[in-house]
mmCIF file of the N, C-alpha and C atoms, coordinates in Angstrom:
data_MODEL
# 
_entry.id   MODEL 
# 
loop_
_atom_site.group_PDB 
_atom_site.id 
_atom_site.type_symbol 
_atom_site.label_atom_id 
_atom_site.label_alt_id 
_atom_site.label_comp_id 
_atom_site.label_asym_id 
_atom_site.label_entity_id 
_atom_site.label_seq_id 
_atom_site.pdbx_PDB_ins_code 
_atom_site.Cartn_x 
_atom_site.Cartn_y 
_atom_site.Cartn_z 
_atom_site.occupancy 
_atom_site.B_iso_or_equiv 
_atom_site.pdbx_formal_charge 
_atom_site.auth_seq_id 
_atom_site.auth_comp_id 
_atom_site.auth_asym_id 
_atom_site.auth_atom_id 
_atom_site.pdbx_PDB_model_num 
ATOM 1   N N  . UNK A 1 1  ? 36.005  -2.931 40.131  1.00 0.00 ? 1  UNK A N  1 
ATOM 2   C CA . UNK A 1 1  ? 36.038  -3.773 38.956  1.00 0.00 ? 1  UNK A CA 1 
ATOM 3   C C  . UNK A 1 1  ? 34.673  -4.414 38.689  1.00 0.00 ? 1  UNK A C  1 
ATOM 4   N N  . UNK A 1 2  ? 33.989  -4.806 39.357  1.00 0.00 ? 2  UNK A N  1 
ATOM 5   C CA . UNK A 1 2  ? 32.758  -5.317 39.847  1.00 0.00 ? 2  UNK A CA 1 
ATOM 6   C C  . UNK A 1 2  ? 31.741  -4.631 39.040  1.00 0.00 ? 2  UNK A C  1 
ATOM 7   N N  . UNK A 1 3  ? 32.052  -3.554 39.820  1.00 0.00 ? 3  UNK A N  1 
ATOM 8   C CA . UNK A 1 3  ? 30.830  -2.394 39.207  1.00 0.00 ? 3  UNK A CA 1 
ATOM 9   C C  . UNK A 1 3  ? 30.957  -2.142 37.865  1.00 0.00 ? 3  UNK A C  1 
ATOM 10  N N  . UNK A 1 4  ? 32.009  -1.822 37.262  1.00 0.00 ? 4  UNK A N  1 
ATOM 11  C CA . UNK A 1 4  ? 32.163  -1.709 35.956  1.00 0.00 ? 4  UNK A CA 1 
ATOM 12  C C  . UNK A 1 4  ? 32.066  -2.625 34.801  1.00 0.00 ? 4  UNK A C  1 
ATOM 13  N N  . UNK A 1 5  ? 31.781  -3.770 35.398  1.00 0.00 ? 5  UNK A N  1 
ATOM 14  C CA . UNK A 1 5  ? 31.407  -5.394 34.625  1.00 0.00 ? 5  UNK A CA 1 
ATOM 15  C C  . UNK A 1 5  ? 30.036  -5.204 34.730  1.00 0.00 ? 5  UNK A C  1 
ATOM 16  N N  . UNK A 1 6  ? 29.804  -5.000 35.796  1.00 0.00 ? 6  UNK A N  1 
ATOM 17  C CA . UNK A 1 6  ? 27.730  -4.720 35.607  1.00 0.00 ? 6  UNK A CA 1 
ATOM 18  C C  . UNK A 1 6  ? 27.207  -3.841 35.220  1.00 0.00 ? 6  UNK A C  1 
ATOM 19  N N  . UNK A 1 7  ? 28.146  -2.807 34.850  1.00 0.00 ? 7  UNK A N  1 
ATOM 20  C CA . UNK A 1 7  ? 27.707  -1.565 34.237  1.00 0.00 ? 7  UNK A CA 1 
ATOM 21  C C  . UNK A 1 7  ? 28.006  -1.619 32.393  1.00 0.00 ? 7  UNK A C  1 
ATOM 22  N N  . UNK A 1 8  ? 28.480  -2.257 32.394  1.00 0.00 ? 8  UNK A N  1 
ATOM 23  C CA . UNK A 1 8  ? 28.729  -2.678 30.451  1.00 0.00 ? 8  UNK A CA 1 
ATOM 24  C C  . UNK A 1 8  ? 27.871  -3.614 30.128  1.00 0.00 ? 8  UNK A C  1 
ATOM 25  N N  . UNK A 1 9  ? 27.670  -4.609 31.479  1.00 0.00 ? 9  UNK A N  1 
ATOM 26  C CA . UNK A 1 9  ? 26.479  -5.750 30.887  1.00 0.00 ? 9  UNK A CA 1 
ATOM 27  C C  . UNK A 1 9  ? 25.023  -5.085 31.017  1.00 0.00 ? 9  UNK A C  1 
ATOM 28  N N  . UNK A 1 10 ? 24.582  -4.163 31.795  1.00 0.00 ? 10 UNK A N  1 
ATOM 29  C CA . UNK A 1 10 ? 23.626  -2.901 31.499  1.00 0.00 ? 10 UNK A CA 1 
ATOM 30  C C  . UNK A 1 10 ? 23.690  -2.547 30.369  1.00 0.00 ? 10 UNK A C  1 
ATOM 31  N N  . UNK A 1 11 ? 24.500  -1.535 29.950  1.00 0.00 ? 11 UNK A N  1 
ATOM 32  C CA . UNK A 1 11 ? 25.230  -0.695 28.658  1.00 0.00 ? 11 UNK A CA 1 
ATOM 33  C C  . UNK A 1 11 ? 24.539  -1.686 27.607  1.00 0.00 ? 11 UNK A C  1 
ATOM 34  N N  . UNK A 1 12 ? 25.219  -3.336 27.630  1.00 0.00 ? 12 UNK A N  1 
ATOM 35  C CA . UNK A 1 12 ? 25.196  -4.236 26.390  1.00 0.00 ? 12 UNK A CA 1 
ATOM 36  C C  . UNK A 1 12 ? 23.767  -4.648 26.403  1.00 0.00 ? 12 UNK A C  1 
ATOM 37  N N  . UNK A 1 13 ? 23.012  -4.727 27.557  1.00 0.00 ? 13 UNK A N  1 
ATOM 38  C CA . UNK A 1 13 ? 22.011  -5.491 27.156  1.00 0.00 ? 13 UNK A CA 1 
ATOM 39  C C  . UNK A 1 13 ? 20.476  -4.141 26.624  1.00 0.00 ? 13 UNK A C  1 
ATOM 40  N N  . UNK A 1 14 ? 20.557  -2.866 27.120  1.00 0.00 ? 14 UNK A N  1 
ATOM 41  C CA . UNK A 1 14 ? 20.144  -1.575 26.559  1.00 0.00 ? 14 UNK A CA 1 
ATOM 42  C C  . UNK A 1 14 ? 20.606  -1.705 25.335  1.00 0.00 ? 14 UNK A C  1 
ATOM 43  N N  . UNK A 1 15 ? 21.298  -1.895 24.643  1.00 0.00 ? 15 UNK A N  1 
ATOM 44  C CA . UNK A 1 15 ? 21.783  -1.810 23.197  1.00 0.00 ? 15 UNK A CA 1 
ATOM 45  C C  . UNK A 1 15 ? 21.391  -2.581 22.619  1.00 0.00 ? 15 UNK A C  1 
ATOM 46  N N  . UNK A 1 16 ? 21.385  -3.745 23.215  1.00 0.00 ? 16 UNK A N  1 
ATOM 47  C CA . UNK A 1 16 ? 20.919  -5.001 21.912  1.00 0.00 ? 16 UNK A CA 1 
ATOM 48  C C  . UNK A 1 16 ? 19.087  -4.748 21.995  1.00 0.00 ? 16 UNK A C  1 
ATOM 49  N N  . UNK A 1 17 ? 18.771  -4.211 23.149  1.00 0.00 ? 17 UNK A N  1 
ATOM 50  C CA . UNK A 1 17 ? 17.432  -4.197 23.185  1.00 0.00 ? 17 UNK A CA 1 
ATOM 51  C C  . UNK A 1 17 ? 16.557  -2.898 21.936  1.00 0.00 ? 17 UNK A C  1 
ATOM 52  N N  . UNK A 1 18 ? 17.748  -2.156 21.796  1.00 0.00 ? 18 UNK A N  1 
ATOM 53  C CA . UNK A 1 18 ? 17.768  -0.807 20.884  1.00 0.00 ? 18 UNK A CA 1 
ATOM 54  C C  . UNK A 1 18 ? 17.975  -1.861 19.681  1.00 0.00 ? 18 UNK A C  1 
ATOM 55  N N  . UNK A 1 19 ? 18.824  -2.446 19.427  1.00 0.00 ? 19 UNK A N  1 
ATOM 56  C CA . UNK A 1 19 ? 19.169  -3.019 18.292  1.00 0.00 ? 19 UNK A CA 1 
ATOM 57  C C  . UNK A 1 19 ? 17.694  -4.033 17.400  1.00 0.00 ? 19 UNK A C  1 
ATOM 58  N N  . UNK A 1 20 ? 17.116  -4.565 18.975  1.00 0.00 ? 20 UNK A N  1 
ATOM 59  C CA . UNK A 1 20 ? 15.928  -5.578 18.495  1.00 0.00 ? 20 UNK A CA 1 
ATOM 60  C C  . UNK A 1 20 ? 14.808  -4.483 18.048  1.00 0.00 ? 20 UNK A C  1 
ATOM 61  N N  . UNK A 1 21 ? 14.253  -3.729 18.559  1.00 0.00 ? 21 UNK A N  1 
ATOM 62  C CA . UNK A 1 21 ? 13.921  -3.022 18.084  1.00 0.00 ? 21 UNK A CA 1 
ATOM 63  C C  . UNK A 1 21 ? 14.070  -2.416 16.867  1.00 0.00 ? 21 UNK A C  1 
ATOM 64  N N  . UNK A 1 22 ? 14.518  -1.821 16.572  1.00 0.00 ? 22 UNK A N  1 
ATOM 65  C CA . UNK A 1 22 ? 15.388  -1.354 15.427  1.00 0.00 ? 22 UNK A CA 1 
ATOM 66  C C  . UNK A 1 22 ? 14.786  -2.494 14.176  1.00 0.00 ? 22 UNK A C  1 
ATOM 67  N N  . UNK A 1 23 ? 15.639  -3.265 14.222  1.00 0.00 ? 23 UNK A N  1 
ATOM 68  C CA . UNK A 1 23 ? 15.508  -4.752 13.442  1.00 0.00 ? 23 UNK A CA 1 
ATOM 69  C C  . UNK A 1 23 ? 13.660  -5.162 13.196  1.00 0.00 ? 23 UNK A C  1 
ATOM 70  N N  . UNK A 1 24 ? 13.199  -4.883 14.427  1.00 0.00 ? 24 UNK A N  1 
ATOM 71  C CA . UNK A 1 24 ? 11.455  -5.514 14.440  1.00 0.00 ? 24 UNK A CA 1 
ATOM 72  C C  . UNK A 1 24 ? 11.138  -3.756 13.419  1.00 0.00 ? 24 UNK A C  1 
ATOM 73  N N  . UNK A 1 25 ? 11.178  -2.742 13.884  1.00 0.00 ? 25 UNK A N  1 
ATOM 74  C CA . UNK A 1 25 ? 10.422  -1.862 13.111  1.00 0.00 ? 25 UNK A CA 1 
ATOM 75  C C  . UNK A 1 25 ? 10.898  -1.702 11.761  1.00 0.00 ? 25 UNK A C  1 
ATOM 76  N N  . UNK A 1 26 ? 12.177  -1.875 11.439  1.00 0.00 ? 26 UNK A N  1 
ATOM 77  C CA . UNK A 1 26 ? 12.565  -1.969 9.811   1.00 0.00 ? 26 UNK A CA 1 
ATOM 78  C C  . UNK A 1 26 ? 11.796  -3.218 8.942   1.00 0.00 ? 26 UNK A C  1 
ATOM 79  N N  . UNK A 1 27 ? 11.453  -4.487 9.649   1.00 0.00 ? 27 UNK A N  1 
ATOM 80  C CA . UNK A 1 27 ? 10.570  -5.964 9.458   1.00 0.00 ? 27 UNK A CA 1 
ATOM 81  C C  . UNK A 1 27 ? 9.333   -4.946 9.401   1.00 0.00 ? 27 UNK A C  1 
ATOM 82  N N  . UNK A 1 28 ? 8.683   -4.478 10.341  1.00 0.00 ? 28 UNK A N  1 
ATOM 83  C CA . UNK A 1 28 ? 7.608   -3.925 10.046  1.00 0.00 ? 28 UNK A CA 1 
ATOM 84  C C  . UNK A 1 28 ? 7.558   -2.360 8.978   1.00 0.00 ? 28 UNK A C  1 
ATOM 85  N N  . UNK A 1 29 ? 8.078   -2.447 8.731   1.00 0.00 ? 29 UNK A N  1 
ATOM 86  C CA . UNK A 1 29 ? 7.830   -0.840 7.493   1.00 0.00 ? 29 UNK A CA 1 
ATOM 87  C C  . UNK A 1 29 ? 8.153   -1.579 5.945   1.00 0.00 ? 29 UNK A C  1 
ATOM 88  N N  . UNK A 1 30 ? 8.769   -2.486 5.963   1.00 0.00 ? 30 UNK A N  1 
ATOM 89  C CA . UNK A 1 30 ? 8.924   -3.300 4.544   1.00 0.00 ? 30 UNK A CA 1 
ATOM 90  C C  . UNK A 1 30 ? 7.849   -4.521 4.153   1.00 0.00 ? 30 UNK A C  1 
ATOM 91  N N  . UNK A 1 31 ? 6.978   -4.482 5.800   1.00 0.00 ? 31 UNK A N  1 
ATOM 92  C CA . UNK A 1 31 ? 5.504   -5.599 5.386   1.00 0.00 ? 31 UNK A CA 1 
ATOM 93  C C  . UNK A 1 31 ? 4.526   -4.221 4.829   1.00 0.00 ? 31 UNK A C  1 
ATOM 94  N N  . UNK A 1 32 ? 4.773   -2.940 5.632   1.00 0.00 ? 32 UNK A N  1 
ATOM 95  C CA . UNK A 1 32 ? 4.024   -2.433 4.875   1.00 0.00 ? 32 UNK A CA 1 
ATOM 96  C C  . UNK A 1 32 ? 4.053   -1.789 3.653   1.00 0.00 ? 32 UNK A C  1 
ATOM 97  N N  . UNK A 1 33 ? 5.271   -1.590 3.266   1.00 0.00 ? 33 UNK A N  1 
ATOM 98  C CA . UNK A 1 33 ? 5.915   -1.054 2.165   1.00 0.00 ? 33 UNK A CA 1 
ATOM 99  C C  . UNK A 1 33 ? 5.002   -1.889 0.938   1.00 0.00 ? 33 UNK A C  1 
ATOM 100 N N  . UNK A 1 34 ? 5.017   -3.414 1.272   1.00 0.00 ? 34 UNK A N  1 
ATOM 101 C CA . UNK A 1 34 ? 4.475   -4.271 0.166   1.00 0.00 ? 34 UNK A CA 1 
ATOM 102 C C  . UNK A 1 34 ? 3.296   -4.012 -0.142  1.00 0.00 ? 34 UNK A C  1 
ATOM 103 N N  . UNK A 1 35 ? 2.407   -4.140 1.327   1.00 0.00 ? 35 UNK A N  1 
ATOM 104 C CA . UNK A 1 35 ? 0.959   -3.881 1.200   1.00 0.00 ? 35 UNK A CA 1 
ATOM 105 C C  . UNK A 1 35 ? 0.575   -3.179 0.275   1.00 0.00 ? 35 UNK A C  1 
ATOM 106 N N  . UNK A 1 36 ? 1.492   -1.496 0.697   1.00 0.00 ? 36 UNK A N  1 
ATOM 107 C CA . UNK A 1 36 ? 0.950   -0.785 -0.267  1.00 0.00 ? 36 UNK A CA 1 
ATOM 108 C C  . UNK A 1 36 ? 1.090   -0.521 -1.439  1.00 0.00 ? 36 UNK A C  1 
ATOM 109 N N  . UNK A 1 37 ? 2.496   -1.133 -1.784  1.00 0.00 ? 37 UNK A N  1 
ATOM 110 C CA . UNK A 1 37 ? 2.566   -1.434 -3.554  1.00 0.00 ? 37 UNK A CA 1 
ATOM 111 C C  . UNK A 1 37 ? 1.645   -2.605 -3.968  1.00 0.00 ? 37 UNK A C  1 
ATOM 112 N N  . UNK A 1 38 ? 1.102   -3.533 -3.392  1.00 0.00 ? 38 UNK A N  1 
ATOM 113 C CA . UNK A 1 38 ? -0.185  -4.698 -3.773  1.00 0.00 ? 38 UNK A CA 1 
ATOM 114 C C  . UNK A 1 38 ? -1.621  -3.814 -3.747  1.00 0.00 ? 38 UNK A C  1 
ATOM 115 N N  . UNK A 1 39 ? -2.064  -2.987 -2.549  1.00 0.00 ? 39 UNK A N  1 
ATOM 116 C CA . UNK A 1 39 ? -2.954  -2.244 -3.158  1.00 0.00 ? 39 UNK A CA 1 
ATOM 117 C C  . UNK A 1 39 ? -2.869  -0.582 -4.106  1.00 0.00 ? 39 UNK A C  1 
ATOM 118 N N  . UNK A 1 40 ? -1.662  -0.328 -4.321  1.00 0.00 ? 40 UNK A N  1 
ATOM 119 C CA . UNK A 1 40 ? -1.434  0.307  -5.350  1.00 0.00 ? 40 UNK A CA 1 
ATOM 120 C C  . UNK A 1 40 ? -1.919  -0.072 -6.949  1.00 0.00 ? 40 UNK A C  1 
ATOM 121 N N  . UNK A 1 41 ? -1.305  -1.450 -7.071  1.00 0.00 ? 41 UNK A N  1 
ATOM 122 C CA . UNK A 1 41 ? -1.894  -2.354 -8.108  1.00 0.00 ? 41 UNK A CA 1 
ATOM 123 C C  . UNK A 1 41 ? -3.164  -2.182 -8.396  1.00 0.00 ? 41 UNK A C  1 
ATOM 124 N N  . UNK A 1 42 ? -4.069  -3.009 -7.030  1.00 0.00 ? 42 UNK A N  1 
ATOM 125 C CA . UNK A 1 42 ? -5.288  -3.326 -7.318  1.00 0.00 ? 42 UNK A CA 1 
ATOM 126 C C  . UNK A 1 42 ? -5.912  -2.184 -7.631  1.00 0.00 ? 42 UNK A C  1 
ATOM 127 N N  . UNK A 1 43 ? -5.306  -0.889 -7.089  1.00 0.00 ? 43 UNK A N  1 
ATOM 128 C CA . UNK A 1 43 ? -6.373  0.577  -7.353  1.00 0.00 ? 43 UNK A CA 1 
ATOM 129 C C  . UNK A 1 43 ? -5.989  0.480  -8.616  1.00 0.00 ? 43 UNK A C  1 
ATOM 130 N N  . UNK A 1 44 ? -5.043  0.305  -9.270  1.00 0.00 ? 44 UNK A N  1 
ATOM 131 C CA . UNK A 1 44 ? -4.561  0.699  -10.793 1.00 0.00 ? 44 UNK A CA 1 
ATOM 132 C C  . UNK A 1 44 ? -5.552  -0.216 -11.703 1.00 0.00 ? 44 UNK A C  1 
ATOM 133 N N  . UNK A 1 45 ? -5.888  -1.451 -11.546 1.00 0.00 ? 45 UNK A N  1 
ATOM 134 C CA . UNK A 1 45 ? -6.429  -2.623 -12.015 1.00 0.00 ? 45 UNK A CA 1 
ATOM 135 C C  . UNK A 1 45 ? -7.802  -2.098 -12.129 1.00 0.00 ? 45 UNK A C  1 
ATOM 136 N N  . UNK A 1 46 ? -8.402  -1.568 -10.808 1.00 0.00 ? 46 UNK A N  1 
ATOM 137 C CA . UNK A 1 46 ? -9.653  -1.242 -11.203 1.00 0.00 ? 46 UNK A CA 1 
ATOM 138 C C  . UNK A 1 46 ? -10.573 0.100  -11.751 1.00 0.00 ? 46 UNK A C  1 
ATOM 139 N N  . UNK A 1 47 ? -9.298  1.385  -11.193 1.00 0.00 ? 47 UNK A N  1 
ATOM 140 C CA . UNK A 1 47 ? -9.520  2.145  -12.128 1.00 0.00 ? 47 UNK A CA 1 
ATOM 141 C C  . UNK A 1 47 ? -9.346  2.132  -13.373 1.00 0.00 ? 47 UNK A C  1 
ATOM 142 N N  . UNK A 1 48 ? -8.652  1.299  -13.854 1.00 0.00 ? 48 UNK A N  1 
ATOM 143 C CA . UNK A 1 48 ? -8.741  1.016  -15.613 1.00 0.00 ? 48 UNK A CA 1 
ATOM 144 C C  . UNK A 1 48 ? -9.888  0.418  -16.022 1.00 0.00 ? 48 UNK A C  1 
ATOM 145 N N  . UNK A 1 49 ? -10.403 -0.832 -15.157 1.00 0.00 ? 49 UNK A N  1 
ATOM 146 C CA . UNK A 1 49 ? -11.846 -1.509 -15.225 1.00 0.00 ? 49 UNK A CA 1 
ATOM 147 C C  . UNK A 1 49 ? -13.496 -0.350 -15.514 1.00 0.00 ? 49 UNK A C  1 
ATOM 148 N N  . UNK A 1 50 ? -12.840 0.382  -14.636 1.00 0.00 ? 50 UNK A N  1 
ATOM 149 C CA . UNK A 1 50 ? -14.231 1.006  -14.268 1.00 0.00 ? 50 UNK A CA 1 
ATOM 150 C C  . UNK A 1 50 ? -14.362 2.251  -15.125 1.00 0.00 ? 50 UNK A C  1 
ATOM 151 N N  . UNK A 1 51 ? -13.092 2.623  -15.881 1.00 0.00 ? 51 UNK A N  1 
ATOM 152 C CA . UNK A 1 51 ? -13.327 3.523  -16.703 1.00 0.00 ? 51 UNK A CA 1 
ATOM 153 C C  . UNK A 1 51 ? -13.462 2.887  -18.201 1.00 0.00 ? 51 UNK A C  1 
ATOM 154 N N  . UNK A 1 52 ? -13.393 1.719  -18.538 1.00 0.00 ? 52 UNK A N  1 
ATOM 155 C CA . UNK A 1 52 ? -13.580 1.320  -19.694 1.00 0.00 ? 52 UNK A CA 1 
ATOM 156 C C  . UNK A 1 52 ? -15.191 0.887  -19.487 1.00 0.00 ? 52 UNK A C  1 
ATOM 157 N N  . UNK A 1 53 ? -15.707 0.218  -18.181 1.00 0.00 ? 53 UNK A N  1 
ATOM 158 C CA . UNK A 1 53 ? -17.324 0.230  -18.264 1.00 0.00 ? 53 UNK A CA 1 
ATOM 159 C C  . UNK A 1 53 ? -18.415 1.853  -17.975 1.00 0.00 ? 53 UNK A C  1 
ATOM 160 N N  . UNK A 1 54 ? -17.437 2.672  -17.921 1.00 0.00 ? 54 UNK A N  1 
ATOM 161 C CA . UNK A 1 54 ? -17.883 4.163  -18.389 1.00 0.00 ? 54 UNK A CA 1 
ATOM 162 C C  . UNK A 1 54 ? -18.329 4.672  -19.687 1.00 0.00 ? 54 UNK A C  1 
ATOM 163 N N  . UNK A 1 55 ? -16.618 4.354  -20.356 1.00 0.00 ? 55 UNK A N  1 
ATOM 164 C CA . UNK A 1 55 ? -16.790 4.410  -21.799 1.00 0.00 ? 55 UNK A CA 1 
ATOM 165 C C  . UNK A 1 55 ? -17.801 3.350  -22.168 1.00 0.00 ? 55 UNK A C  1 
ATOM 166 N N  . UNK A 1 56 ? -18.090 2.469  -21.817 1.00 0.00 ? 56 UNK A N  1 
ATOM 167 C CA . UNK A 1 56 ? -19.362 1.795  -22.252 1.00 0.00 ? 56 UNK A CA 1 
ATOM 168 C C  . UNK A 1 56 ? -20.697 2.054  -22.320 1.00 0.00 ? 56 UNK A C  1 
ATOM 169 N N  . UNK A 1 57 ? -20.725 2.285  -20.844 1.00 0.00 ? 57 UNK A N  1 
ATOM 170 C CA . UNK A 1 57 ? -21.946 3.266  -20.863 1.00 0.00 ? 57 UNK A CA 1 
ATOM 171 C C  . UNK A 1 57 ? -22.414 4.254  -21.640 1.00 0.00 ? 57 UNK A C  1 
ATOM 172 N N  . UNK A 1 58 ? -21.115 4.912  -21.822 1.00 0.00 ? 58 UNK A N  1 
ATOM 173 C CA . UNK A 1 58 ? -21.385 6.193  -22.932 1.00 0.00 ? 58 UNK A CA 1 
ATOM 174 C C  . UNK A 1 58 ? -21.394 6.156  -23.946 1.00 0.00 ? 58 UNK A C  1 
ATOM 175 N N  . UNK A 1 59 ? -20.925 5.046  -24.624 1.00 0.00 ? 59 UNK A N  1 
ATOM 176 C CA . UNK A 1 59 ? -21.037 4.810  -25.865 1.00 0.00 ? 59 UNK A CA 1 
ATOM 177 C C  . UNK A 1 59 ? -22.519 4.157  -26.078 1.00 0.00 ? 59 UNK A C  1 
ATOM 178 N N  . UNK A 1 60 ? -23.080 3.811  -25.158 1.00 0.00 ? 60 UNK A N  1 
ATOM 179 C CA . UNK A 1 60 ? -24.350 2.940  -25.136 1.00 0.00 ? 60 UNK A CA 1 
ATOM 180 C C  . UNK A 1 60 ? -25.734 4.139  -25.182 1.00 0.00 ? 60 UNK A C  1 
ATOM 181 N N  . UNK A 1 61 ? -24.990 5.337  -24.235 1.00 0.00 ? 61 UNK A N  1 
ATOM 182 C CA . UNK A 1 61 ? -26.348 6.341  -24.130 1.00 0.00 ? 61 UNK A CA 1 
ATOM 183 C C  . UNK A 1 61 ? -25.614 7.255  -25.361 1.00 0.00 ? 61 UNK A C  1 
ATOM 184 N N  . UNK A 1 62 ? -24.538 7.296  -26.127 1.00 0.00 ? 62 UNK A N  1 
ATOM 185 C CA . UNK A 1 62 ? -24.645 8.419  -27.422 1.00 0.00 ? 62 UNK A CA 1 
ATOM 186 C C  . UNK A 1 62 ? -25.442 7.282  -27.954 1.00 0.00 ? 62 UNK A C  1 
ATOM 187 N N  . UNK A 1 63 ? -25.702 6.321  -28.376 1.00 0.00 ? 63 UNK A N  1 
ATOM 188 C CA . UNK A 1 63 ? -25.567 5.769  -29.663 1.00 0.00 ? 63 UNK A CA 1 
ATOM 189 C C  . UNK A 1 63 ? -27.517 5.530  -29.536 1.00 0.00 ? 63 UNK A C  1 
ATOM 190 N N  . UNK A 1 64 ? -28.207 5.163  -28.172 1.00 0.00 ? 64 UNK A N  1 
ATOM 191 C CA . UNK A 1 64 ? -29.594 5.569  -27.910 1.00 0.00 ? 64 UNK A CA 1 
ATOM 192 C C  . UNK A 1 64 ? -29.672 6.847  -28.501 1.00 0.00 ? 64 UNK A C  1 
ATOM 193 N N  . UNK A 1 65 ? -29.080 7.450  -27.955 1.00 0.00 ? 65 UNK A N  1 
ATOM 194 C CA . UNK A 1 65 ? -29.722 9.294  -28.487 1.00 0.00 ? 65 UNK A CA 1 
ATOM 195 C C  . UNK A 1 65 ? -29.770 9.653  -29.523 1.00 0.00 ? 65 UNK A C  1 
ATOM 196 N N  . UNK A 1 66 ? -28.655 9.125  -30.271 1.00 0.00 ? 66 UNK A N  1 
ATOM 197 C CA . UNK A 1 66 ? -28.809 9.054  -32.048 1.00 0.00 ? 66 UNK A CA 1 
ATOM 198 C C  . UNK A 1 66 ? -29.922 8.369  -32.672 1.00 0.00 ? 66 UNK A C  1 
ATOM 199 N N  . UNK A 1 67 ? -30.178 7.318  -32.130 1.00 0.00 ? 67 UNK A N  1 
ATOM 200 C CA . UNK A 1 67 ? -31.254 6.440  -32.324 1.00 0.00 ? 67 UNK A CA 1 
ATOM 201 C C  . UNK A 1 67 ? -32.222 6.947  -32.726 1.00 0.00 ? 67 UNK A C  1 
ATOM 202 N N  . UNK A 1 68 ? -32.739 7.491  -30.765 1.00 0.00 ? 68 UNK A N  1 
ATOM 203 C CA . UNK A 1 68 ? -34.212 8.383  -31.430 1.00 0.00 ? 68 UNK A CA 1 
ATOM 204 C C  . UNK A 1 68 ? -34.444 9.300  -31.860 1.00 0.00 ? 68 UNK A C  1 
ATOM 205 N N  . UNK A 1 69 ? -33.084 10.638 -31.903 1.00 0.00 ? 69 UNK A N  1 
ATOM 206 C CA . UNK A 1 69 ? -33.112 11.768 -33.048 1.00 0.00 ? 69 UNK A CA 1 
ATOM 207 C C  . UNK A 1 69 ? -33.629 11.229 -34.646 1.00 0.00 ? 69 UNK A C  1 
ATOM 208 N N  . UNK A 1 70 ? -32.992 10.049 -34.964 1.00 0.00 ? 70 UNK A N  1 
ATOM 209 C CA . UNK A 1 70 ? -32.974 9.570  -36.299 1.00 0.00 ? 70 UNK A CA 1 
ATOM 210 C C  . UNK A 1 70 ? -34.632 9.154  -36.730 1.00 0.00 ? 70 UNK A C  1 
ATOM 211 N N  . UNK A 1 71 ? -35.303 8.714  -35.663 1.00 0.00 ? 71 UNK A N  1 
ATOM 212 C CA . UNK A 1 71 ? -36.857 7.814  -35.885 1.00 0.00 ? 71 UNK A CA 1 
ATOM 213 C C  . UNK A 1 71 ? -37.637 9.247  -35.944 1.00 0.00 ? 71 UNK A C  1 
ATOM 214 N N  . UNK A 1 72 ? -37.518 10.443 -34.925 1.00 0.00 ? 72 UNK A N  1 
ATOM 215 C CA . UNK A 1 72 ? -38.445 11.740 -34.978 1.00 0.00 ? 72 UNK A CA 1 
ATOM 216 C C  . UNK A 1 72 ? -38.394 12.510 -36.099 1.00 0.00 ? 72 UNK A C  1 
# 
């Protein structure tokens, strides 16, 4: 009888230790889950940034080049 009381409180305490686990790595895959929808964002934020100071640029070197076609 003995043995079989220390052998379930084994059994129980392997399980809950499976269980904590379990619990800590699901906590950890939903901190990172966020991360990467927050830098998902920021990539979205600045590839829109950096392609509108493109189009700037380019609108800045057509509109030079017209320039001095027009003066020659």
């Amino acid at each position: 009888m003995k043995k079989e009381s220390n052998f379930m409180l084994i059994i129980g305490i392997i399980v809950g230790v499976l269980v904590m686990l379990f619990i800590s790595f699901q906590l950890q895959l939903t901190n990172v889950q966020r991360r990467t929808a927050a830098l998902e964002q920021t990539v979205s934020g600045n590839t829109q940034t950096l392609s509108q100071i493109v189009n700037i640029f380019n609108q800045n070197a057509q509109g030079a080049q017209g320039g001095e076609t027009a003066t020659e």
